[in-house]
C-alpha positions as CSV (number, residue, x, y, z in Angstrom):
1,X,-30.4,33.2,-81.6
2,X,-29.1,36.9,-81.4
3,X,-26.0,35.6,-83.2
4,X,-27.8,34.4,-85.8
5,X,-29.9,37.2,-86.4
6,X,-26.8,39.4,-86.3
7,X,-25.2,37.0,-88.5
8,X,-28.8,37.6,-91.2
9,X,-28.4,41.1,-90.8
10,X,-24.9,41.2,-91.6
11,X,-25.3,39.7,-94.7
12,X,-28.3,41.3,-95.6
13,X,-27.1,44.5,-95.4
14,X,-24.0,42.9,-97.9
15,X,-26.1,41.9,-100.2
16,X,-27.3,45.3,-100.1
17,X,-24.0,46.6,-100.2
18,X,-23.6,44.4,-103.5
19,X,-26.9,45.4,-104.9
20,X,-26.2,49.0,-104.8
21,X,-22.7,48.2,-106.5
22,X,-24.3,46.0,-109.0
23,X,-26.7,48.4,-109.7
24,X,-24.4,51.3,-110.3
25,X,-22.1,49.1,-112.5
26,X,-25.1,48.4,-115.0
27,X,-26.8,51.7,-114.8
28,X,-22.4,52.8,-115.9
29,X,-22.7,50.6,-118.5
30,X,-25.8,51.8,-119.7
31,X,-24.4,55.4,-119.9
32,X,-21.8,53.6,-121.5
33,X,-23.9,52.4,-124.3
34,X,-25.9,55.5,-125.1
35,X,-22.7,57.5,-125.5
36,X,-21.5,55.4,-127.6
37,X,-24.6,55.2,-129.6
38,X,-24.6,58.7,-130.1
39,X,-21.3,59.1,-130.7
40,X,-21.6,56.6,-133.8
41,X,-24.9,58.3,-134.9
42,X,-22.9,61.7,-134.6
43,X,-20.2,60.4,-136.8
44,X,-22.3,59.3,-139.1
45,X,-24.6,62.4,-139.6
46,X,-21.1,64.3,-139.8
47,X,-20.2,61.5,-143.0
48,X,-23.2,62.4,-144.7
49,X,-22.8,65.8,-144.4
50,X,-19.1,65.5,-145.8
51,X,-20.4,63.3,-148.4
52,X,-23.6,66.0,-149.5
53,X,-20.7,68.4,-149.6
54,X,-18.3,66.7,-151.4
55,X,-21.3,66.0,-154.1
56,X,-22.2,69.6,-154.3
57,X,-18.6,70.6,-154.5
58,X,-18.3,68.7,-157.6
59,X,-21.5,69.5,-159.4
60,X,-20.5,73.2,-158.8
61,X,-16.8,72.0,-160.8
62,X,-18.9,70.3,-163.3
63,X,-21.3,73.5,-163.9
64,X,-18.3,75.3,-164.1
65,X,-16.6,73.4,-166.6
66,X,-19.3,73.1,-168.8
67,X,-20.3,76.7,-168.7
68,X,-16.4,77.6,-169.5
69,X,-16.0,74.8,-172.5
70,X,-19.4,76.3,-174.1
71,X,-18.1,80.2,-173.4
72,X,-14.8,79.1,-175.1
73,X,-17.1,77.8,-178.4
74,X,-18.7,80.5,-178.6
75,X,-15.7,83.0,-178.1
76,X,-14.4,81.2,-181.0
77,X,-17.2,80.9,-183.3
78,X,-17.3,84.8,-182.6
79,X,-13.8,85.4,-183.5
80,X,-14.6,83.0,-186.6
81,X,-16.9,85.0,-187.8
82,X,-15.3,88.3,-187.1
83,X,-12.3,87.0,-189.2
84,X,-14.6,86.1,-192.1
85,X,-16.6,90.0,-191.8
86,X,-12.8,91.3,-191.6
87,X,-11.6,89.3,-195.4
């Protein structure tokens, strides 16, 4: 009998062994997980941010433009009608 309860306690204490290593392999892989969840939530919050910036980067052209096209009529119409007070 003390061989066999030697023998239990020998593998006992391996399946212990493997527990310990089976637990620190899944709690690895959970770490793994949430990294990588944040990393994709991360790169996504960083897209929307390029994308917000590359909308407000074109209004800003598009304000521009138009406020420069409407300046330009009216420096014409000016000259127009400085060329008309001049004859």
């Amino acid at each position: 009998m003390p061989q066999m309860e030697a023998v239990i306690e020998k593998v006992t204490a391996e399946r212990s062994r493997i527990g310990a290593f089976q637990n620190r392999l899944e709690r690895g892989l959970s770490n793994t997980s949430d990294i990588m969840n944040s990393l994709r939530s991360t790169e996504s919050a960083i897209r929307d941010i390029d994308v917000a910036r590359g909308v407000a980067e074109l209004s800003r052209a598009q304000i521009l433009t138009q406020t420069a096209a409407t300046l330009a009529r009216e420096t014409d119409a000016d000259i127009d009608r400085v060329l008309s007070l001049l004859q």
